[in-house]
py3Dmol code that shows the C-alpha trace and the ligand (Angstrom):
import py3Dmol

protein = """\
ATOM      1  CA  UNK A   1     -22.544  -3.055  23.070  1.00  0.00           C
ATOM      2  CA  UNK A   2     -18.496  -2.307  22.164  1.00  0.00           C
ATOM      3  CA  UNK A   3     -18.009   0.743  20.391  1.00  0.00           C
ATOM      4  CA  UNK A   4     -17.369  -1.471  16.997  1.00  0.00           C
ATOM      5  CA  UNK A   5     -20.609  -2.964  17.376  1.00  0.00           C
ATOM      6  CA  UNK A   6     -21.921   0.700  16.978  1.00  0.00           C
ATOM      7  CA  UNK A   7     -20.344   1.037  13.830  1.00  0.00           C
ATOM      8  CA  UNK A   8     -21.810   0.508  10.179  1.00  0.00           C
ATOM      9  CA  UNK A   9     -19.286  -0.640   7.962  1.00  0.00           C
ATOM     10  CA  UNK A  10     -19.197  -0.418   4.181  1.00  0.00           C
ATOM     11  CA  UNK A  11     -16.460  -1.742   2.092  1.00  0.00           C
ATOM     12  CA  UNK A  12     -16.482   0.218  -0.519  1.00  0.00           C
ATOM     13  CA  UNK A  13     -14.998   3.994   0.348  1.00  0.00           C
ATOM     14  CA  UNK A  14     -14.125   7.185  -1.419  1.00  0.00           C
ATOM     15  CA  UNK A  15     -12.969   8.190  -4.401  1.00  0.00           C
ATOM     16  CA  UNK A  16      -9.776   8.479  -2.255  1.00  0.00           C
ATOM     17  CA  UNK A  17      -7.357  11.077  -4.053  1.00  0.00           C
ATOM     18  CA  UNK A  18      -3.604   9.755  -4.158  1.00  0.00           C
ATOM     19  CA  UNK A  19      -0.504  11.812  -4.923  1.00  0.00           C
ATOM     20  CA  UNK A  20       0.544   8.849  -7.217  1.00  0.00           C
ATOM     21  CA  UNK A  21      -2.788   6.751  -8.232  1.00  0.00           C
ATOM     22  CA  UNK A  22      -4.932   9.880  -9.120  1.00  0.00           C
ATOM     23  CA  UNK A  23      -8.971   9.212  -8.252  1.00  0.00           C
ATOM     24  CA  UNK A  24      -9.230   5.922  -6.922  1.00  0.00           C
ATOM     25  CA  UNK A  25     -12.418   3.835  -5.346  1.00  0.00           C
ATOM     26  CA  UNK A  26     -11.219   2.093  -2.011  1.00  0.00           C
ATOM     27  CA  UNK A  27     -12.123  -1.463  -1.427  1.00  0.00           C
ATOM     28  CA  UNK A  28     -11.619  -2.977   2.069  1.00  0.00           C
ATOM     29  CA  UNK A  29     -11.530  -6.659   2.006  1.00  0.00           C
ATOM     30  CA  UNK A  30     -10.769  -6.666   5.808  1.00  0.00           C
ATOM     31  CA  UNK A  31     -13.688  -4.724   8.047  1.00  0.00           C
ATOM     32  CA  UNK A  32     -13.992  -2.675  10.514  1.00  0.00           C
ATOM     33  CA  UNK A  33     -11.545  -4.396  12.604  1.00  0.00           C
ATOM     34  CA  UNK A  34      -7.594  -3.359  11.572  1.00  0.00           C
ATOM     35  CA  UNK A  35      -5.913  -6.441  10.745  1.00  0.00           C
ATOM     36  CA  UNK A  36      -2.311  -7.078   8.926  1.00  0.00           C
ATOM     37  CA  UNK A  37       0.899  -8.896   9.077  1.00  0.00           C
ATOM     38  CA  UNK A  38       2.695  -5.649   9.707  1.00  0.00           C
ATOM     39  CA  UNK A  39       2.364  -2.483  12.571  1.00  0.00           C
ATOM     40  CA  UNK A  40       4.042  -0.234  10.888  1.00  0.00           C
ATOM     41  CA  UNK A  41       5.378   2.616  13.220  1.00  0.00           C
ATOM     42  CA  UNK A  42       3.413   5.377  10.549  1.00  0.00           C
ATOM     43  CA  UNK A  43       0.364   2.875   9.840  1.00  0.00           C
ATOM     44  CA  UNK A  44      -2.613   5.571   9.210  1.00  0.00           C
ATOM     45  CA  UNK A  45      -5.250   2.884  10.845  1.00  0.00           C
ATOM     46  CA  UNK A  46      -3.411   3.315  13.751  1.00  0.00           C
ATOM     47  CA  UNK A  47      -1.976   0.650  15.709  1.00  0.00           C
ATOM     48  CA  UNK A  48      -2.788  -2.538  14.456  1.00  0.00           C
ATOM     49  CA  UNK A  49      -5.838  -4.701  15.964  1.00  0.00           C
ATOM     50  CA  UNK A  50      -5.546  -7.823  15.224  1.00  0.00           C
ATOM     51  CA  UNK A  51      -1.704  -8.863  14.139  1.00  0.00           C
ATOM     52  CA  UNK A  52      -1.715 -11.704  12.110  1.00  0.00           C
ATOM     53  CA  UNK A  53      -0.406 -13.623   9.009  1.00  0.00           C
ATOM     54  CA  UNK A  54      -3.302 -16.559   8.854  1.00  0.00           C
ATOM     55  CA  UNK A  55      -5.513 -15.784   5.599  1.00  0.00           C
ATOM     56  CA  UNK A  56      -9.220 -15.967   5.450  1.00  0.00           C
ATOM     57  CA  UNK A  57     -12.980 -13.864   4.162  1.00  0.00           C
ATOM     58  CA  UNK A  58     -13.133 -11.127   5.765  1.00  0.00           C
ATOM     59  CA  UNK A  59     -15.817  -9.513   3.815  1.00  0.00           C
ATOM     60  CA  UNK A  60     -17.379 -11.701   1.476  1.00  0.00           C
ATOM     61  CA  UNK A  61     -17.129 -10.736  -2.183  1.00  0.00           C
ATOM     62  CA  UNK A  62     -21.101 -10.413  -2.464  1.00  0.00           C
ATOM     63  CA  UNK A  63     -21.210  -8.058   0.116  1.00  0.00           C
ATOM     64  CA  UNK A  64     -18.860  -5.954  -1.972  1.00  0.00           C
ATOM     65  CA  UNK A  65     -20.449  -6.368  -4.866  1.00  0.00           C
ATOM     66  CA  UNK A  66     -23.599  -5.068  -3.098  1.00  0.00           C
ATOM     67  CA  UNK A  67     -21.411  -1.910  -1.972  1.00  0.00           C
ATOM     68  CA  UNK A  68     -20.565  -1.042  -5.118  1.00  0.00           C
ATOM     69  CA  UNK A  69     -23.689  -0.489  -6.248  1.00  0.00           C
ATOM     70  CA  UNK A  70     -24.688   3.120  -5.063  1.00  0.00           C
ATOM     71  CA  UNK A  71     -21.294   4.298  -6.656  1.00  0.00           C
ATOM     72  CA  UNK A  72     -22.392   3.487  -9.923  1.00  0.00           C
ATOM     73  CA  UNK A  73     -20.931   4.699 -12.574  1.00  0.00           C
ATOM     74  CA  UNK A  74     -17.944   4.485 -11.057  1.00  0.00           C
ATOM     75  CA  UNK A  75     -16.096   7.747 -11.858  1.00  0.00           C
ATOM     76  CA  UNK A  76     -12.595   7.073 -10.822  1.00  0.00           C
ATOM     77  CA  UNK A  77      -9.188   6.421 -12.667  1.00  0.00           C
ATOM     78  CA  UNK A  78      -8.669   2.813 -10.746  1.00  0.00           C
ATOM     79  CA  UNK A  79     -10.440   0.811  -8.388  1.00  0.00           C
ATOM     80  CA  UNK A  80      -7.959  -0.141  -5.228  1.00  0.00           C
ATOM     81  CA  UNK A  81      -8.009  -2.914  -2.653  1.00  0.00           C
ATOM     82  CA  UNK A  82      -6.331  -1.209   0.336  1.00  0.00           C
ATOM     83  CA  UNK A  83      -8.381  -0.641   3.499  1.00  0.00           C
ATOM     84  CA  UNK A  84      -8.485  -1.673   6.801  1.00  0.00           C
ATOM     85  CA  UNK A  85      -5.265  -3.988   6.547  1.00  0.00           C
ATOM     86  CA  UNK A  86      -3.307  -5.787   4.258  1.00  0.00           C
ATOM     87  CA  UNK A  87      -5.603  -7.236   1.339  1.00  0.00           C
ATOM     88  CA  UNK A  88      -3.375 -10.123   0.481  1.00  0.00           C
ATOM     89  CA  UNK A  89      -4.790 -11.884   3.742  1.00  0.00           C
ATOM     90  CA  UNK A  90      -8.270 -12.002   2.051  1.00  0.00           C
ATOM     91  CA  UNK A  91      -8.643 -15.509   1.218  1.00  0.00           C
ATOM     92  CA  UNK A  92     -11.250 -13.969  -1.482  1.00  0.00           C
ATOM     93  CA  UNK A  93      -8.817 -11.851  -3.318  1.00  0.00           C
ATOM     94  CA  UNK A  94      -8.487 -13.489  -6.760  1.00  0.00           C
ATOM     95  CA  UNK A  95     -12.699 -13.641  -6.521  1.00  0.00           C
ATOM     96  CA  UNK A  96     -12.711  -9.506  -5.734  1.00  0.00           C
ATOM     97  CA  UNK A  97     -10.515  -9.209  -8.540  1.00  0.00           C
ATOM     98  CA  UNK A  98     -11.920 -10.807 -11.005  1.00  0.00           C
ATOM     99  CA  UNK A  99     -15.625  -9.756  -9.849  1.00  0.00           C
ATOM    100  CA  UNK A 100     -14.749  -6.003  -9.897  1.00  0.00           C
ATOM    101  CA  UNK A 101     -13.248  -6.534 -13.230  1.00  0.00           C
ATOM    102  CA  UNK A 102     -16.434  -8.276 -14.527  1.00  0.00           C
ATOM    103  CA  UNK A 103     -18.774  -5.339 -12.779  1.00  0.00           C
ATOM    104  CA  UNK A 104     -16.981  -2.345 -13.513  1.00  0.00           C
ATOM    105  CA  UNK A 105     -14.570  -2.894 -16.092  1.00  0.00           C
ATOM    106  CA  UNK A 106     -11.793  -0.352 -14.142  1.00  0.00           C
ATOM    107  CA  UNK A 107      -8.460  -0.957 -14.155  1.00  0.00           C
ATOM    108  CA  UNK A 108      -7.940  -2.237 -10.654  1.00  0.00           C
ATOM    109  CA  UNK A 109      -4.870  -2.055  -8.254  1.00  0.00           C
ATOM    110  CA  UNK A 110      -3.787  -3.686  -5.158  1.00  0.00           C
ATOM    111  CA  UNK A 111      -1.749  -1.905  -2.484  1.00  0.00           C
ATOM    112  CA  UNK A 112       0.251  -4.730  -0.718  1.00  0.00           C
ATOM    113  CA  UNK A 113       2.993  -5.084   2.388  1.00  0.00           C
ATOM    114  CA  UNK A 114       4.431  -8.195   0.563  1.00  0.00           C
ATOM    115  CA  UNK A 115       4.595 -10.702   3.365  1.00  0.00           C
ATOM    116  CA  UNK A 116       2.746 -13.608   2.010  1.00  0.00           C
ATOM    117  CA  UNK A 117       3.922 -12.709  -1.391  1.00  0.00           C
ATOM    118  CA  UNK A 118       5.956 -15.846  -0.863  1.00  0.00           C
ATOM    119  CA  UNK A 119       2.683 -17.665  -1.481  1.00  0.00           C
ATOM    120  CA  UNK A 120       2.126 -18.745  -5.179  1.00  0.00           C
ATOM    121  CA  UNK A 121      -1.398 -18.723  -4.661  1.00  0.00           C
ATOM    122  CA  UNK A 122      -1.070 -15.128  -3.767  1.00  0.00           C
ATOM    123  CA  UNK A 123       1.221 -14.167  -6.562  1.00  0.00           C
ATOM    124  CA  UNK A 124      -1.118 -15.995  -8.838  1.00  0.00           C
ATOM    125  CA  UNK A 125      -4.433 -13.856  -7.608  1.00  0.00           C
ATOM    126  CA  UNK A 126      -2.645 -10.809  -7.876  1.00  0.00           C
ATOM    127  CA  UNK A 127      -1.285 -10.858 -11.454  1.00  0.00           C
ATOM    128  CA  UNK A 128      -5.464 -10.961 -11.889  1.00  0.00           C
ATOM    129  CA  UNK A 129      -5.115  -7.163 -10.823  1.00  0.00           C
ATOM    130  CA  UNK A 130      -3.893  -4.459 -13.253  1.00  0.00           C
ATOM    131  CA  UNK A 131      -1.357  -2.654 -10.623  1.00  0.00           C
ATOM    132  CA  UNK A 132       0.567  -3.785  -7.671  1.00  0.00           C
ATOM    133  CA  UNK A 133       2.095  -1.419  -5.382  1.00  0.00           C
ATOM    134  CA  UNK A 134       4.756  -3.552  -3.221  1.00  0.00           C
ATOM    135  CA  UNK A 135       6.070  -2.246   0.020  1.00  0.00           C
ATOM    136  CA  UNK A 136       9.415  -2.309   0.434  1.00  0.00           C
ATOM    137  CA  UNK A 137      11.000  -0.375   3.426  1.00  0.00           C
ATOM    138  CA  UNK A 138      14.225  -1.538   4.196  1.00  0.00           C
ATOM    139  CA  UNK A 139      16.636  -3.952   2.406  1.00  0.00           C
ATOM    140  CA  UNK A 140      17.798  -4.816   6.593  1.00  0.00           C
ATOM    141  CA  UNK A 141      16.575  -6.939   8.862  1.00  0.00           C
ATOM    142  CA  UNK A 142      17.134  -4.302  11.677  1.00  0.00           C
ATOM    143  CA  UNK A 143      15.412  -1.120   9.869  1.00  0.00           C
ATOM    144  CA  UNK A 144      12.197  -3.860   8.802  1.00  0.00           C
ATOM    145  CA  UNK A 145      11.462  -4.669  12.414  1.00  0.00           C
ATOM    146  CA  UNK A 146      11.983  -1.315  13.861  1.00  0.00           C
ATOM    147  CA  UNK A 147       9.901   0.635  10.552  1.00  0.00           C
ATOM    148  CA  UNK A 148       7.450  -2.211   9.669  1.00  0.00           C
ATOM    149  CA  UNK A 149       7.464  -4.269  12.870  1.00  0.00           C
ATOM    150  CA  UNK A 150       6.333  -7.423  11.445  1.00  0.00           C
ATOM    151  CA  UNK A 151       4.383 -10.352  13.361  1.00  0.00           C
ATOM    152  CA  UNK A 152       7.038 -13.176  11.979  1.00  0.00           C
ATOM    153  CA  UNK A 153      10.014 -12.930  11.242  1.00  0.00           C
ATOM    154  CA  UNK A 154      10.446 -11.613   7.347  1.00  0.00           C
ATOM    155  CA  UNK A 155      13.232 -13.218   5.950  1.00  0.00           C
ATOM    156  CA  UNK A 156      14.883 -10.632   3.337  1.00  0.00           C
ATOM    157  CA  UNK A 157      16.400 -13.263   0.603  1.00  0.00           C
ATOM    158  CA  UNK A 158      13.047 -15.476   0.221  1.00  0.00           C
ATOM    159  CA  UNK A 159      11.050 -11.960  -0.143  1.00  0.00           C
ATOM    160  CA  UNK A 160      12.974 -10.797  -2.651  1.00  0.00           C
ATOM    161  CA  UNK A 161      13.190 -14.368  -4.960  1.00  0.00           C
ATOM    162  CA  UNK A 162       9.632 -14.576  -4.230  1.00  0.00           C
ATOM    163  CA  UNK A 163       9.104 -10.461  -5.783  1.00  0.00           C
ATOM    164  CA  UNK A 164      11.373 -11.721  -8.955  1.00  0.00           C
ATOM    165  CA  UNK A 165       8.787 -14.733  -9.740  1.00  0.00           C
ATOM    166  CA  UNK A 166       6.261 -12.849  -9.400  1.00  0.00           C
ATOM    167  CA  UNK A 167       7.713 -10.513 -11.342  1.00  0.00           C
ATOM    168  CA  UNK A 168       8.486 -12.768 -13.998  1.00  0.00           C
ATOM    169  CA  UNK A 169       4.788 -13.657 -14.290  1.00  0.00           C
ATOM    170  CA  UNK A 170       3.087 -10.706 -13.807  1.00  0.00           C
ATOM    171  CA  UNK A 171       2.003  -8.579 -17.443  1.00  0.00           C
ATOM    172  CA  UNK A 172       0.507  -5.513 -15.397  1.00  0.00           C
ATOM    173  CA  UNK A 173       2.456  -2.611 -13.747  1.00  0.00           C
ATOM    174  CA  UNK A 174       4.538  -3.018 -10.626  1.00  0.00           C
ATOM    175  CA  UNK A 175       5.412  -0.066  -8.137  1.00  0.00           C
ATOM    176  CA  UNK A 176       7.459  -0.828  -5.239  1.00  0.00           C
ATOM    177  CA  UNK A 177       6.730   2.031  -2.623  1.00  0.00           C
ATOM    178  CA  UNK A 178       9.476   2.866   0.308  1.00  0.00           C
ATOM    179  CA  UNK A 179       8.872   5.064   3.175  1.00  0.00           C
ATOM    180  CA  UNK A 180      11.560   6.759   4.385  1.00  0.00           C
ATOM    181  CA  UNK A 181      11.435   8.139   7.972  1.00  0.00           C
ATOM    182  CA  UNK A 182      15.334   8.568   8.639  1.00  0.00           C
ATOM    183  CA  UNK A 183      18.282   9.086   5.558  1.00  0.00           C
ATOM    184  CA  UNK A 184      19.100   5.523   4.242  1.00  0.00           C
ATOM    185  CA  UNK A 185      23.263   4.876   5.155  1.00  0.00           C
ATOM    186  CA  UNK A 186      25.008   3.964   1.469  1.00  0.00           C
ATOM    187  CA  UNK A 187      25.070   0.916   2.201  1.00  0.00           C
ATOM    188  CA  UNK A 188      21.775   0.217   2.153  1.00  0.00           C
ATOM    189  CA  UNK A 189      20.804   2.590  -0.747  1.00  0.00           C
ATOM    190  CA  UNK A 190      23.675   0.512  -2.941  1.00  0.00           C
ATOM    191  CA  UNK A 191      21.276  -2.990  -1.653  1.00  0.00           C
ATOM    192  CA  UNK A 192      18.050  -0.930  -2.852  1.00  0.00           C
ATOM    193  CA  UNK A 193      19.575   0.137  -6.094  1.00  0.00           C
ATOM    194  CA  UNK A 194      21.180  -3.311  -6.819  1.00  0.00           C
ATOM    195  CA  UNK A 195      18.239  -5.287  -5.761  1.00  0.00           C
ATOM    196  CA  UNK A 196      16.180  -2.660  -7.705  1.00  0.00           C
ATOM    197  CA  UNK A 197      18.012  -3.113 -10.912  1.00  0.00           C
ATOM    198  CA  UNK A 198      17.464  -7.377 -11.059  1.00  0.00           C
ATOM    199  CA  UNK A 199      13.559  -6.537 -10.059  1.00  0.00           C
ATOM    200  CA  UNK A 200      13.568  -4.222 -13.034  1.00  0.00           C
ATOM    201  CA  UNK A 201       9.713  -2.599 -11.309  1.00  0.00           C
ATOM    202  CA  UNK A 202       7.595   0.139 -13.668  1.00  0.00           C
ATOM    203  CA  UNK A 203       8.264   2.320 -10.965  1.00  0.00           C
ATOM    204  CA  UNK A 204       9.368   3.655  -7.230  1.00  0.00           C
ATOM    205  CA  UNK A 205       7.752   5.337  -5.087  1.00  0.00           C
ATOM    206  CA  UNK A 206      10.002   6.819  -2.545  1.00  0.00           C
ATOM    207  CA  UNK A 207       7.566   8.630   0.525  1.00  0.00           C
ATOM    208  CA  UNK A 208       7.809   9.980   4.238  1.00  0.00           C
ATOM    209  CA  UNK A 209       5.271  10.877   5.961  1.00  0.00           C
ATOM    210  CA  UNK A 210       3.040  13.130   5.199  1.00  0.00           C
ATOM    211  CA  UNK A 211      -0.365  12.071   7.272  1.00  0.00           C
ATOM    212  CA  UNK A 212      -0.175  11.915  11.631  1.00  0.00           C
ATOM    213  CA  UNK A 213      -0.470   8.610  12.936  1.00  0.00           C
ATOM    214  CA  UNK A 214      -4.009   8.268  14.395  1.00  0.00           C
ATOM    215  CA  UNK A 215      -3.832   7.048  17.870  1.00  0.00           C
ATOM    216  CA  UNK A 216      -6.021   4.640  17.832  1.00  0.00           C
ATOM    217  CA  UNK A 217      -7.896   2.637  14.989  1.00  0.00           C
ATOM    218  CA  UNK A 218     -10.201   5.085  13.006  1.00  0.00           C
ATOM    219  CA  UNK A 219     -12.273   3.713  10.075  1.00  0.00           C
ATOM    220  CA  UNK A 220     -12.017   7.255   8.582  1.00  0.00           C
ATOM    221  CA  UNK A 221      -8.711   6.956   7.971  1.00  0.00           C
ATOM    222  CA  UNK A 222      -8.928   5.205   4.851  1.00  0.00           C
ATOM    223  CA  UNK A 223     -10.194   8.626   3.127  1.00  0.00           C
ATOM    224  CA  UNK A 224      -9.360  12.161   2.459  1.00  0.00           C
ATOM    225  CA  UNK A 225      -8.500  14.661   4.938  1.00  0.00           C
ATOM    226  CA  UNK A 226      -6.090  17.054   5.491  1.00  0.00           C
ATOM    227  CA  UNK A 227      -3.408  16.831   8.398  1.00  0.00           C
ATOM    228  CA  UNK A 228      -4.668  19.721  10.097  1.00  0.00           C
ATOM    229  CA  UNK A 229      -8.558  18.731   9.541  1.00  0.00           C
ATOM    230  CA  UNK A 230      -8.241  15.349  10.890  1.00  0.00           C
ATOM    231  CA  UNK A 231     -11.754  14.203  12.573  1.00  0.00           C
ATOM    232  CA  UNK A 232      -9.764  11.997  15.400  1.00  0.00           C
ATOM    233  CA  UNK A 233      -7.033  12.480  17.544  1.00  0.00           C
ATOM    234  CA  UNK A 234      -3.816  11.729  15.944  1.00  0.00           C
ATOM    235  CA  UNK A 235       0.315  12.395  16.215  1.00  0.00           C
ATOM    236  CA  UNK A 236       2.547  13.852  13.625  1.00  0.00           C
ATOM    237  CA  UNK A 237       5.537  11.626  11.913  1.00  0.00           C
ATOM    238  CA  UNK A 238       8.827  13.880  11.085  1.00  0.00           C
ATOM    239  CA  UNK A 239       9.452  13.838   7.301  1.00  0.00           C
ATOM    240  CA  UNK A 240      12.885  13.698   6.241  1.00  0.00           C
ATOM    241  CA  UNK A 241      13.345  16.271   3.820  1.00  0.00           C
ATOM    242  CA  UNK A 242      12.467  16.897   0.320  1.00  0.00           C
ATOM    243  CA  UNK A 243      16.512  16.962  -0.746  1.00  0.00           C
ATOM    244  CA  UNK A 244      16.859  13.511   0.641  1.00  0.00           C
ATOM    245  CA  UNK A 245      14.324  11.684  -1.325  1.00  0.00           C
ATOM    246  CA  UNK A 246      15.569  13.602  -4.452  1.00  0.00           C
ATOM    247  CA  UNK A 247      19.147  12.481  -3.828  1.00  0.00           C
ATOM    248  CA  UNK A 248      18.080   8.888  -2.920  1.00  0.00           C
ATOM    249  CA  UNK A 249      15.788   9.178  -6.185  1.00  0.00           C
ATOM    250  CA  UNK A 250      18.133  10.528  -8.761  1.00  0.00           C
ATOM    251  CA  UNK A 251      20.850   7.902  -7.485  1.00  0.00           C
ATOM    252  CA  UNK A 252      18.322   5.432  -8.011  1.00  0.00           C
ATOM    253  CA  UNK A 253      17.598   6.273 -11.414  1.00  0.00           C
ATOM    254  CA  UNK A 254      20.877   7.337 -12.640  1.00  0.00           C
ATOM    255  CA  UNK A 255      22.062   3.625 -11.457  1.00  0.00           C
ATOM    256  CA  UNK A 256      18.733   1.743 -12.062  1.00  0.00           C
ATOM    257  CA  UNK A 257      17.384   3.768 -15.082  1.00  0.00           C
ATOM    258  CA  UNK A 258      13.815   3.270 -13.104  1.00  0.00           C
ATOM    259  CA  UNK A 259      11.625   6.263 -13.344  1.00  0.00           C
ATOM    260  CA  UNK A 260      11.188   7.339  -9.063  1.00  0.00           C
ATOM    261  CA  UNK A 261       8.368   9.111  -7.829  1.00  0.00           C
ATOM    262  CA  UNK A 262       8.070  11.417  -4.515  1.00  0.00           C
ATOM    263  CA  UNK A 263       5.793  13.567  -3.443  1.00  0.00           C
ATOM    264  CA  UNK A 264       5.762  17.263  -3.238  1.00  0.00           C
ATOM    265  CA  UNK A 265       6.063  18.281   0.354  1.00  0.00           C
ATOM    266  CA  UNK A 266       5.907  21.895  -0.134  1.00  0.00           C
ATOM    267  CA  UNK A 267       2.007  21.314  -1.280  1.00  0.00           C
ATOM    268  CA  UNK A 268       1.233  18.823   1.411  1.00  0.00           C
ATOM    269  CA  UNK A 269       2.530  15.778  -0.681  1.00  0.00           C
ATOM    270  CA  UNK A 270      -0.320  15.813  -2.927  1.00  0.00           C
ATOM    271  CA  UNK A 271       1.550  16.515  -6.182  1.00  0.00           C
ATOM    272  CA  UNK A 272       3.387  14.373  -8.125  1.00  0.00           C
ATOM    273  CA  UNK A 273       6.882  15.499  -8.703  1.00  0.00           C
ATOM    274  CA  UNK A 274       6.336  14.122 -12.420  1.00  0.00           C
ATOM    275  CA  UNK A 275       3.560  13.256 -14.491  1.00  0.00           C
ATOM    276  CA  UNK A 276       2.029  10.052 -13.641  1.00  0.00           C
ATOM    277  CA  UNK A 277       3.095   7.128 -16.182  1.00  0.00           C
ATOM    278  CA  UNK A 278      -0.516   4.938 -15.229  1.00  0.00           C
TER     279      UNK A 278
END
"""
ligand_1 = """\
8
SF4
S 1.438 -2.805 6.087
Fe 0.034 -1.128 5.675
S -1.816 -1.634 6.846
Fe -0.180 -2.927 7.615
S 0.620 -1.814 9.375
Fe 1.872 -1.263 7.594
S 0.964 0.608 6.749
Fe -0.551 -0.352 8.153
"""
view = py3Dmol.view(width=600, height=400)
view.addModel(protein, "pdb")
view.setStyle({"model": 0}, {"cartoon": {"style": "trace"}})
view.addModel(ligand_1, "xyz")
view.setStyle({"model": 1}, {"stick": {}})
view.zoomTo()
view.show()
């Protein structure tokens, strides 16, 4: 028996405390198993498992359903699909959605890399949700595949006109998030800012990292725990500082007029560096 065949898994987790999304429930539509489009070089889960861009159930929606159940009443601010991967390849998103809308009546939010974003049956099932956070970590091809390291090849132009439809029909909030490991050139920040401005999100989220890089898959990475308190064995990411997210940030919404977000790294990233809007 493999050490995952050891494991229990349950796909409901938390409540999972978030610098940005205050007291949220995790749902993992994926399993135990890490599985996504992406490996990004700062992924928490680790590196990636199983790399692929091929949708399908993961965990059935009944099974969640049934996981939810010892968390009643449900004492959290949202409910997010997040996890063990990227959601969007759960072929039973829209169906999560709308069941843990029915069941708990939470606002719910989805935490998404973007990649199949450029299918309208994914855009559709996620305007079901009442958030979605977008990655967004480069507006280059050469900083994506070095930062994000997708399986295909991301191609920038049909991300982005596939972001503005959805944008165009989705009535809930939109966050775009951005790590930053390394200062962004001008260049690229002027791309961000312009591309920012047409997109016209509800917010940014500009981050670095603030959480080591487990070395290897660990399901407990989806929770709480402090970078020095970590159960499994894990390597620290350099942050760039807190003077180049402001800089990047108040160009952004000088230019943009979108409120930016970044966390507080003197207190471990877990305040807000304003009030949260939702
Ligand atoms: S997109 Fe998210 S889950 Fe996928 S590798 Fe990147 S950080 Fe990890």
């Amino acid at each position: 028996m493999n050490a995952i065949e050891t494991q229990t898994f349950c796909s409901v987790y938390g409540p999972v405390k978030s610098w940005r999304f205050g007291r949220s429930l995790g749902i993992d539509p994926i399993g135990l198993v890490s599985t996504c489009s992406f490996n990004c070089v700062y992924c928490q889960l680790g590196e990636i498992e199983e790399k692929t861009c091929e949708r399908r159930v993961f965990v059935s929606t009944q099974q969640i359903e049934q996981d939810l159940e010892p968390f009643v009443p449900w004492d959290v601010d949202r409910i997010t699909l997040s996890g063990s991967g990227e959601p969007t390849l759960a072929l039973n998103l829209g169906d999560i959605l709308t069941m843990l809308k029915t069941v708990t009546g939470k606002p719910s939010g989805v935490l998404t890399n973007g990649s199949l974003i450029t299918d309208p049956t994914v855009r559709s099932e996620l305007t079901i949700a009442d958030l979605v956070a977008v990655k967004v970590d480069a507006v280059e091809a050469d900083r994506l595949k070095r930062i994000d390291r997708p399986i295909v090849n991301i191609e920038l132009p049909d991300f982005w006109s596939a972001l503005q439809q959805f944008r165009q029909i989705y009535s809930g909030k939109l966050a775009i998030q951005t790590m930053i490991l390394s200062p962004w050139s001008d260049r690229e920040q002027a791309i961000y800012i312009e591309l920012m401005h047409g997109l016209l999100p509800d917010e940014i989220q500009l981050n670095t990292p603030t959480r080591p890089k487990p070395l290897s898959h660990e399901i407990d990475a989806r929770g709480n725990y402090t970078p020095d308190a970590l159960p499994y064995a894990a390597r620290s990411l350099k942050p760039v500082s807190i003077e180049v997210l402001k800089t990047f940030a108040d160009r952004i919404q000088k230019i943009a007029g979108i409120p930016v977000y970044y966390p507080d790294l003197l207190h471990q990233g877990q305040q807000p560096s304003k009030q949260p809007g939702f």
